[in-house]
C-alpha positions as CSV (number, residue, x, y, z in Angstrom):
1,X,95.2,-38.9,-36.4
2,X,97.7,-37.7,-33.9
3,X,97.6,-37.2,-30.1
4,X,97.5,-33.5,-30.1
5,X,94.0,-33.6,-32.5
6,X,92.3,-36.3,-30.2
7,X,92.7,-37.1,-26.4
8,X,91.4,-39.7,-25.1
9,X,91.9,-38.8,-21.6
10,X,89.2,-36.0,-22.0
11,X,87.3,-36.6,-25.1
12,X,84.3,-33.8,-23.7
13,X,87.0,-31.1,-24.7
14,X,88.4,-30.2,-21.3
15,X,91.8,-29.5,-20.1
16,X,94.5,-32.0,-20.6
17,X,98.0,-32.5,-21.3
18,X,97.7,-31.9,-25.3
19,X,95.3,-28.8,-24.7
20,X,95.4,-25.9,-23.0
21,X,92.5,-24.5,-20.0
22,X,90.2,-22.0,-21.2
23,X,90.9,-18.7,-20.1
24,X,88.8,-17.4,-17.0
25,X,85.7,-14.9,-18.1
26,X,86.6,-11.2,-17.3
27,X,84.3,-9.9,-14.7
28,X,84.3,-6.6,-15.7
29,X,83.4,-7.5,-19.2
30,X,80.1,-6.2,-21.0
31,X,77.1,-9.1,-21.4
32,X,75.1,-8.3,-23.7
33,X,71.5,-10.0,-23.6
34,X,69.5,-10.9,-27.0
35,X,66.6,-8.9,-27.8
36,X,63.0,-9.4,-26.8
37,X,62.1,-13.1,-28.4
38,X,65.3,-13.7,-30.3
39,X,66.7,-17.3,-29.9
40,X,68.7,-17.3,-27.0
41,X,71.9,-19.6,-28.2
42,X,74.7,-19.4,-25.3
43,X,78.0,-19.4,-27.3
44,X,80.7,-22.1,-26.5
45,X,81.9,-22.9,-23.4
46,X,85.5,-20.1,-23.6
47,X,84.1,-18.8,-26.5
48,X,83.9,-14.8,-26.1
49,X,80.6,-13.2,-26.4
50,X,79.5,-11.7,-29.5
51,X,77.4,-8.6,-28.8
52,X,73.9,-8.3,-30.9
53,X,74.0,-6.3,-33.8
54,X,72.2,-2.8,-33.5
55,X,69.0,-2.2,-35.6
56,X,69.3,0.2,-38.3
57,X,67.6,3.5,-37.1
58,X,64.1,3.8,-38.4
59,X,63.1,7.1,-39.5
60,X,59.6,8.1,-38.0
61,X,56.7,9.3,-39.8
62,X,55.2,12.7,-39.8
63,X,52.3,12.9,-37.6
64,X,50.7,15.7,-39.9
65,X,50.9,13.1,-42.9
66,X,50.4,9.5,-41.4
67,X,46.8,8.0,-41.1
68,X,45.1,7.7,-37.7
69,X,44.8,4.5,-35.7
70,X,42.2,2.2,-36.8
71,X,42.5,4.4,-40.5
72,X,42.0,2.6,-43.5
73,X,45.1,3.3,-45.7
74,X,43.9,3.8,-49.0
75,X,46.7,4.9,-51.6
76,X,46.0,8.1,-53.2
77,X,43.6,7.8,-56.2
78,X,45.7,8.6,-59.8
79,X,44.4,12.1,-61.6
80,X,41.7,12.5,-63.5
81,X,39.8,9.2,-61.0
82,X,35.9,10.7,-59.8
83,X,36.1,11.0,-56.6
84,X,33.0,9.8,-55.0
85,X,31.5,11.4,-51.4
86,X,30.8,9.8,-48.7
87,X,27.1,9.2,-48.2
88,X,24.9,10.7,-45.3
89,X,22.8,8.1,-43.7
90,X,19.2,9.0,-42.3
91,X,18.8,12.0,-45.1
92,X,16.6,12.4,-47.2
93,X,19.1,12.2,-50.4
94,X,20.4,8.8,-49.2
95,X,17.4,7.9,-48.9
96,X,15.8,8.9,-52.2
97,X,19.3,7.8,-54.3
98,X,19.3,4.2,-52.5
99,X,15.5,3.7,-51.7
100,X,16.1,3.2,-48.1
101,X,13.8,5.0,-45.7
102,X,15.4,8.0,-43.6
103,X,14.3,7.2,-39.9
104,X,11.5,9.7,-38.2
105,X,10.4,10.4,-35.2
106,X,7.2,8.5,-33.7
107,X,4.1,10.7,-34.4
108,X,2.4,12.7,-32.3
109,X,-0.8,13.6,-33.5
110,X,-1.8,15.0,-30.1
111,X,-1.8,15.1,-26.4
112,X,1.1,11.9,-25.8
113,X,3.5,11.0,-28.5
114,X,3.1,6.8,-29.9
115,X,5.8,5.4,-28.1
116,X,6.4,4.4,-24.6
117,X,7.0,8.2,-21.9
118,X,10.1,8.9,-20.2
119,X,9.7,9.7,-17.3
120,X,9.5,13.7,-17.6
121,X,6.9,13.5,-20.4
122,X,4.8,11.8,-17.6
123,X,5.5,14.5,-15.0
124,X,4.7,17.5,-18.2
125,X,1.8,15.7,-20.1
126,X,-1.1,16.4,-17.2
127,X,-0.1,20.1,-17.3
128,X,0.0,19.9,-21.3
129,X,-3.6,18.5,-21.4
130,X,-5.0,21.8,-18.9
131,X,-3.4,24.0,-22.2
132,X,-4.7,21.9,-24.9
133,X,-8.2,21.3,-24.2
134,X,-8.6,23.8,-21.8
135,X,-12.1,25.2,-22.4
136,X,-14.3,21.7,-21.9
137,X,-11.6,20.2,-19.0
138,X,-11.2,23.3,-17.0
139,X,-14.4,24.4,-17.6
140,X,-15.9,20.7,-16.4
141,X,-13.6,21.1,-13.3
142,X,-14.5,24.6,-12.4
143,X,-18.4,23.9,-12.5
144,X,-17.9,20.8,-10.5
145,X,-16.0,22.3,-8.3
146,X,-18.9,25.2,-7.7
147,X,-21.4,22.7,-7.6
148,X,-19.5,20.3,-5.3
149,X,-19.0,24.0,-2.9
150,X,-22.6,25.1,-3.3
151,X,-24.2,22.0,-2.0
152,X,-21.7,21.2,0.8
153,X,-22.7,24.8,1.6
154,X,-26.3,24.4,1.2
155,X,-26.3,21.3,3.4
156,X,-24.2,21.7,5.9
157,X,-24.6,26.0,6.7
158,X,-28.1,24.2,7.8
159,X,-27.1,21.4,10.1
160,X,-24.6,23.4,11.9
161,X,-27.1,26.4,12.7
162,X,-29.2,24.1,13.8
163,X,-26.8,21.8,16.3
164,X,-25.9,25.2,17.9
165,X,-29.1,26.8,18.0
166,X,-30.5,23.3,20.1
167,X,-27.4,23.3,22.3
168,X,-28.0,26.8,22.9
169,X,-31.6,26.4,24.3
170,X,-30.9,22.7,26.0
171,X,-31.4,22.6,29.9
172,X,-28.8,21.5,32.1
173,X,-30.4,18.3,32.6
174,X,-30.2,17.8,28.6
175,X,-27.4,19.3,27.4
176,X,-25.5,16.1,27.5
177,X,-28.0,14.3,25.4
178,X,-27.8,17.6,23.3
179,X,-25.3,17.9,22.7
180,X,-24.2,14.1,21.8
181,X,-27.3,14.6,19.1
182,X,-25.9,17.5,17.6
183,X,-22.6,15.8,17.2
184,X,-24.4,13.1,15.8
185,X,-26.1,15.7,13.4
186,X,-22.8,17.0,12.1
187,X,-21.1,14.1,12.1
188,X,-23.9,12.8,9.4
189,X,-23.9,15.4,7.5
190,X,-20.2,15.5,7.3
191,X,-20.8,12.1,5.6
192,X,-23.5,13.2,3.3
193,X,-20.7,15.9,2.3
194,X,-18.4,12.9,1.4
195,X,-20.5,11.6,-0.6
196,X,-21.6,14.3,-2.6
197,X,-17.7,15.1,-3.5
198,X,-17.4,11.7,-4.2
199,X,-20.4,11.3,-6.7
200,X,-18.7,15.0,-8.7
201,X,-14.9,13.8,-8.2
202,X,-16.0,10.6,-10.0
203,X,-17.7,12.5,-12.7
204,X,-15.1,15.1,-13.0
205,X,-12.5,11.7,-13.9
206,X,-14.5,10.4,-16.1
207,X,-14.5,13.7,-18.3
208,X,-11.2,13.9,-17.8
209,X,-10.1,10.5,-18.7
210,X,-12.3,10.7,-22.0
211,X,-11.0,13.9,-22.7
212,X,-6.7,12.4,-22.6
213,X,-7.8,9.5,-24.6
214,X,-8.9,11.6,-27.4
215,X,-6.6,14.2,-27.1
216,X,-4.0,11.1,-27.3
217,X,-5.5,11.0,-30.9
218,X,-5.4,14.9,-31.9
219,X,-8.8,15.0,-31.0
220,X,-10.5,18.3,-29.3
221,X,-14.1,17.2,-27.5
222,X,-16.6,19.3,-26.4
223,X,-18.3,19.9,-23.3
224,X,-21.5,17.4,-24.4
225,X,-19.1,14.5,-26.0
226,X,-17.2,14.3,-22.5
227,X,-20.0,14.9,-20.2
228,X,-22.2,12.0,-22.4
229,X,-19.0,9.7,-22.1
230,X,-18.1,10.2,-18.4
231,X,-22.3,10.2,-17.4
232,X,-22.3,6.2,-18.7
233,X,-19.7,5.1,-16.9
234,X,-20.4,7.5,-14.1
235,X,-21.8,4.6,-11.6
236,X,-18.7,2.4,-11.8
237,X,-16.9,5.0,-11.0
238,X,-18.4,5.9,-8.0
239,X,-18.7,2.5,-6.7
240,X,-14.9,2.7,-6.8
241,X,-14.9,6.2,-4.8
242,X,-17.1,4.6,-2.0
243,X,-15.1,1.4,-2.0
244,X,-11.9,3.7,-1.1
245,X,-14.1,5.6,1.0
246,X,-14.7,2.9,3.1
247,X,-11.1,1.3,3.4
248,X,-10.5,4.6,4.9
249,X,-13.5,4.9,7.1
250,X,-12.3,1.5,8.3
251,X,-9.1,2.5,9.1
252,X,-9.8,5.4,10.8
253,X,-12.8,3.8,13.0
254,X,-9.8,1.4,13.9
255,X,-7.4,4.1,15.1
256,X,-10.1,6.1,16.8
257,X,-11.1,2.5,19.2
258,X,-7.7,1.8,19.5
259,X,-7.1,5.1,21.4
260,X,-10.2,5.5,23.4
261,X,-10.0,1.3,24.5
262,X,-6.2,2.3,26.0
263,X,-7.6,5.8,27.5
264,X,-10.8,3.8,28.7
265,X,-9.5,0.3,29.4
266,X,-5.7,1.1,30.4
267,X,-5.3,4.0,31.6
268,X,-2.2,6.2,31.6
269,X,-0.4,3.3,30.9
270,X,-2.7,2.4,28.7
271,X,-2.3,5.6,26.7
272,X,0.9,5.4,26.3
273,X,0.9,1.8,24.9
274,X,-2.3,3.1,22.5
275,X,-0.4,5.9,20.9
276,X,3.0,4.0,20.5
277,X,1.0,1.5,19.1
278,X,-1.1,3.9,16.9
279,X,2.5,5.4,15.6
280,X,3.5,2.3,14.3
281,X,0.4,0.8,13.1
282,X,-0.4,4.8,11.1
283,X,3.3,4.6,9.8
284,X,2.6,0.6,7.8
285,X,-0.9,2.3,7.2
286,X,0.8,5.1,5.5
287,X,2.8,2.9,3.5
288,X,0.3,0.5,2.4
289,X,-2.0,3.3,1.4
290,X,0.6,4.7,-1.2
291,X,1.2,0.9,-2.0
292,X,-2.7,0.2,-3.0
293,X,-2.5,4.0,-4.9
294,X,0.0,3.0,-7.1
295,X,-1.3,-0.8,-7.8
296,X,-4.7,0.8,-8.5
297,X,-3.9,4.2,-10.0
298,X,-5.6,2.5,-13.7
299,X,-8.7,1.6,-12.2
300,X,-10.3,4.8,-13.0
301,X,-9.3,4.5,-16.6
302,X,-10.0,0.3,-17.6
303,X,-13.8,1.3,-15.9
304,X,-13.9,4.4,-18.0
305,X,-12.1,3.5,-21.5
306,X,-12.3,-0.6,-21.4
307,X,-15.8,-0.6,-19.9
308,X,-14.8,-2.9,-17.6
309,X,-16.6,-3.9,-14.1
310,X,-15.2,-2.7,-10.9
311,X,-13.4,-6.5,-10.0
312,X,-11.7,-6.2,-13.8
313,X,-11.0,-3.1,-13.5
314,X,-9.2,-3.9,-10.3
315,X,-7.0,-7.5,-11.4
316,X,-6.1,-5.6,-14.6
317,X,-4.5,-2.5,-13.0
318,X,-2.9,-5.5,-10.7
319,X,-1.5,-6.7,-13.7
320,X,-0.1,-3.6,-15.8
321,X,1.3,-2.3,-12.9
322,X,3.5,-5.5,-12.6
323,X,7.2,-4.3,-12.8
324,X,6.7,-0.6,-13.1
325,X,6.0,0.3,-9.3
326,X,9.0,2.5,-8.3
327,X,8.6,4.5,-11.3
328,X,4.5,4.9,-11.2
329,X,5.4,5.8,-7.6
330,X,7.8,8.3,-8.1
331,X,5.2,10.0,-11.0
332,X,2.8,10.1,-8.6
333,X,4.3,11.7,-5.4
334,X,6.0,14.4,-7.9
335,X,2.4,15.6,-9.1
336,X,1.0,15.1,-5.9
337,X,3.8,17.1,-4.5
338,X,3.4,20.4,-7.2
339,X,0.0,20.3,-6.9
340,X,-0.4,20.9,-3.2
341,X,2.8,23.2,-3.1
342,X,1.0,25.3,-5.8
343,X,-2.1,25.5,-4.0
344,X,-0.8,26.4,-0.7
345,X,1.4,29.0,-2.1
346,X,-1.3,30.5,-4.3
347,X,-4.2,30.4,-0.7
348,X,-2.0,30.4,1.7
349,X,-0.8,34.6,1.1
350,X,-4.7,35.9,0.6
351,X,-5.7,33.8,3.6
352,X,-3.2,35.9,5.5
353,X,-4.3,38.9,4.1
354,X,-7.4,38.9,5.6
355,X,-7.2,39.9,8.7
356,X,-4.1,42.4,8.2
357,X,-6.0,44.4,5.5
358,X,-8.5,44.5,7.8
359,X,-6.6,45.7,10.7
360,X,-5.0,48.3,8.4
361,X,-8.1,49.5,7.1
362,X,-10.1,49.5,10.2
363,X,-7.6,49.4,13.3
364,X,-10.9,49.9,15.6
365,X,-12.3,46.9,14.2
366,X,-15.8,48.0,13.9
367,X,-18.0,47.5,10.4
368,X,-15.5,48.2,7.9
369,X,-13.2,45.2,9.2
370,X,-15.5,43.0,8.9
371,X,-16.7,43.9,5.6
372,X,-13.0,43.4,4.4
373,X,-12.8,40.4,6.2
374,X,-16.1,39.6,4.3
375,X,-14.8,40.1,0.9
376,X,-11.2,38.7,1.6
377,X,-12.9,35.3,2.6
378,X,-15.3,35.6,-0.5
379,X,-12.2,36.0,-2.8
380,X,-10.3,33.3,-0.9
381,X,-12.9,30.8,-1.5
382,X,-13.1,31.4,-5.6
383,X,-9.7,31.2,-5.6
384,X,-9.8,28.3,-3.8
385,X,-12.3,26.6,-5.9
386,X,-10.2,27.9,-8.8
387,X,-6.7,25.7,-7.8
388,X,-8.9,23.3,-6.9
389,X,-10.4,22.9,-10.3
390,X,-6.9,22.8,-11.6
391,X,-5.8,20.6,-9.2
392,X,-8.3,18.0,-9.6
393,X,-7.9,18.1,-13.7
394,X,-4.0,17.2,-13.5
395,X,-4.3,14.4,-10.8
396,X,-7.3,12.8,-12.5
397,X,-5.3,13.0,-16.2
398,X,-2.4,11.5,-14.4
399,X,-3.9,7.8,-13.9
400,X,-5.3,8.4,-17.4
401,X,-1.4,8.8,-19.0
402,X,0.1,6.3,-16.5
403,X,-2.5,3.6,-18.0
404,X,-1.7,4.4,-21.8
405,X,1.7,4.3,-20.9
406,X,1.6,0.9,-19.5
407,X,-0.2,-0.3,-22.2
408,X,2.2,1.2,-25.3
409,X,4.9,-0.7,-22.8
410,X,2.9,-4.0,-22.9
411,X,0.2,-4.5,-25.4
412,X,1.5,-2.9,-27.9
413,X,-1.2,0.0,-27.7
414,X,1.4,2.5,-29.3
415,X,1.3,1.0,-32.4
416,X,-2.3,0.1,-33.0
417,X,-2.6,4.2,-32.2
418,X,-0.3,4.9,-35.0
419,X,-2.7,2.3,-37.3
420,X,-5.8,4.1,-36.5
421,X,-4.7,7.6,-36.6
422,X,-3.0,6.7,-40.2
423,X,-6.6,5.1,-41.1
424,X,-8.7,7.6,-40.0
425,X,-6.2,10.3,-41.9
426,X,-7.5,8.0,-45.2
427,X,-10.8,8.7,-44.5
428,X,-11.5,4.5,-43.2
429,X,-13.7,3.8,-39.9
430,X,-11.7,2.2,-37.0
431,X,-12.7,0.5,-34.0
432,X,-12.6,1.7,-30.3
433,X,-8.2,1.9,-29.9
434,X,-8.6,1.9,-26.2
435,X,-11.2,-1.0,-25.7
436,X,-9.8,-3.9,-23.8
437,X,-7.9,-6.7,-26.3
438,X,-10.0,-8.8,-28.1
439,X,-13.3,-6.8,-27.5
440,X,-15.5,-6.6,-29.8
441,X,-15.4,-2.7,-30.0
442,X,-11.4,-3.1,-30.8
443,X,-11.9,-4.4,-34.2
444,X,-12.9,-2.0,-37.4
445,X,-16.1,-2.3,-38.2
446,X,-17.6,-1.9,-41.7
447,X,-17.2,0.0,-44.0
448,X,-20.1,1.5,-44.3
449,X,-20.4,1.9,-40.5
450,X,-19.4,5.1,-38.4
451,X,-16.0,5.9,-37.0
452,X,-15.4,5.8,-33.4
């Protein structure tokens, strides 16, 4: 081997006396960078750089012709191959070629469809069950109603004659005493009042609650079936009413001393510190009265449908109202809200009329006004009594649907409906749907014995 091949000066390749120095790179020269992943080899140290090789260009398919994203590509089938289509799922046809059932909606044989309510069919279903049923529940609300009217009347046209007739005819020595009797005297009847609505409210929700449950189940009752049903559990129901009743009572007595103790004890200091305190106090009062409504809105319907004591009644609303408050709430406010928007817009205008059709009639004001103002009032009060009818059927059918609704959510109750209505389409006796779990009345009976 000769000198020039090998020097042993610089073995590594650089300069030296046999070789000569590399030449210096070109700045201006084009570096070209390998593409995206390719192995990056740097080329010899002198060695020029080789520039990448350009891809072939790559034609690009016709959008009208290429498949989709996500597109199976299957190649074209050869002539003459059957061509099979695709099948429709949830048809009838799939369903009777490949034995699978088509899906359906849940049944609804009546009032409520089986299946848990959103929450418009909650807001719609107490003014469906006024159309469906209407002869037996508006006619049940209606006579109550008159009833409820005729004896407030009766009783307290009497009373009130009476206070005003012995104030009247008092000396001035005893018209203090008087007149603290007759207050006494109205303020007593005013009670006997409350208790009469509260005895034909009660029985007024019971006929209505009957009348949702079997409407629930395509039934239509008549006006002896629901007045039978409500009149047995007529006296739970209005230990329930005087129970509420007397919460309020309570609560008012305790705003009426806490006034007259700051006007009495205080003064005009103490007045002031009475009302601010009475604001705050009526506000959480306020709220933990629409707190208890919505907790105990199924009381009505466990005493009425369950058969269940007052204290039951009262733990198991507790507990199917766990979780669903804001929702029961909303429900609640909404119908509460329509109801008394309707009836002050339906009263309110022949109210007013009164006394301007009267003053148009008869601008002297002498018999003929108050004959008008005679028959306006007259016309005002059935109309009254009407709305109110009305009125007292959808809030009463509310707490009805709210508790069936709570019950398809939790127990289930949606689908034992569905097993007796298919039963009882068969021709088979069933057991009470709506009893309280594990009752005996829940079960089917017999065969020989009676349906429910």
């Amino acid at each position: 081997m000769s000198e020039q091949q090998w020097n042993p000066v610089d073995p590594a390749g650089a300069a030296g006396p046999d070789r000569a120095a590399p030449p210096e790179p070109d700045p201006g020269a084009t570096q070209y960078a390998p593409p995206y992943g390719a192995t990056q080899y740097a080329p010899p140290y002198g060695a020029p750089a080789v520039p990448p090789q350009p891809y072939p260009a790559q034609p690009y398919p016709d959008p009208s012709t290429s498949p989709q994203y996500g597109a199976p590509q299957y190649p074209a089938p050869p002539h003459g191959t059957p061509q099979y289509p695709v099948p429709q799922y949830a048809t009838s046809a799939y369903a009777a070629q490949y034995g699978a059932p088509a899906w359906s909606p849940p049944p609804k044989p009546g009032l409520l469809p089986l299946r848990p309510l959103g929450f418009g069919q909650l807001l719609a279903a107490p003014f469906q069950e006024i159309r469906r049923n209407a002869g037996p529940v508006v006619g049940s609300g209606l006579l109550v109603g008159v009833a409820s009217t005729l004896v407030s009347t009766l009783l307290l046209i009497p009373v009130v004659f009476w206070a005003v007739s012995r104030s009247e005819s008092a000396t001035a020595d005893d018209s203090d005493l008087v007149l603290a009797g007759s207050i006494g005297a109205v303020i007593l009847a005013a009670l006997a009042l409350s208790l009469v609505s509260v005895v034909f409210a009660a029985f007024l929700q019971g006929v209505v609650i009957t009348d949702v449950a079997r409407g629930t189940l395509g039934e239509r009752a008549r006006f002896g079936e629901l007045w039978r049903a409500a009149g047995r559990r007529v006296w739970p129901l209005i230990g329930y009413a005087l129970l509420v009743g007397a919460v309020v009572l309570v609560a008012m007595l305790f705003f009426a001393g806490l006034f007259f103790g700051g006007v009495v004890l205080g003064g005009p200091a103490g007045v002031v510190i009475a009302v601010i305190l009475g604001l705050a106090l009526g506000l959480g009062a306020v709220v933990l009265a629409f707190w208890l409504q919505t907790k105990l809105v199924a009381v009505p319907t466990i005493i009425v449908l369950e058969r269940a004591g007052l204290g039951a009644a009262i733990a198991r609303s507790w507990r199917l109202t766990r979780g669903r408050f804001w929702p029961i709430f909303g429900v609640l406010l909404l119908i509460q809200a329509i109801v008394q928007t309707a009836a002050q817009v339906v009263t309110l205008p022949i109210s007013l009329l009164g006394p301007l059709l009267g003053g148009v009639i008869d601008p002297t004001y002498s018999g003929a006004y108050l004959g008008v103002s005679i028959g306006v009032s007259v016309l005002t009060l059935v109309i009254t009594m009407l709305v109110s009818g009305l009125a007292s059927v959808v809030t009463s059918s509310i707490g009805a649907i709210v508790t069936i609704d709570q019950r398809m959510r939790s127990e289930g109750l949606d689908l034992e409906l569905q097993r007796v209505v298919e039963a009882r389409a068969a021709g088979r006796a069933t057991g009470d749907p709506f009893a309280a779990p594990g009752s005996p009345e829940s079960f089917d009976p017999a065969p020989s014995a009676t349906a429910w």
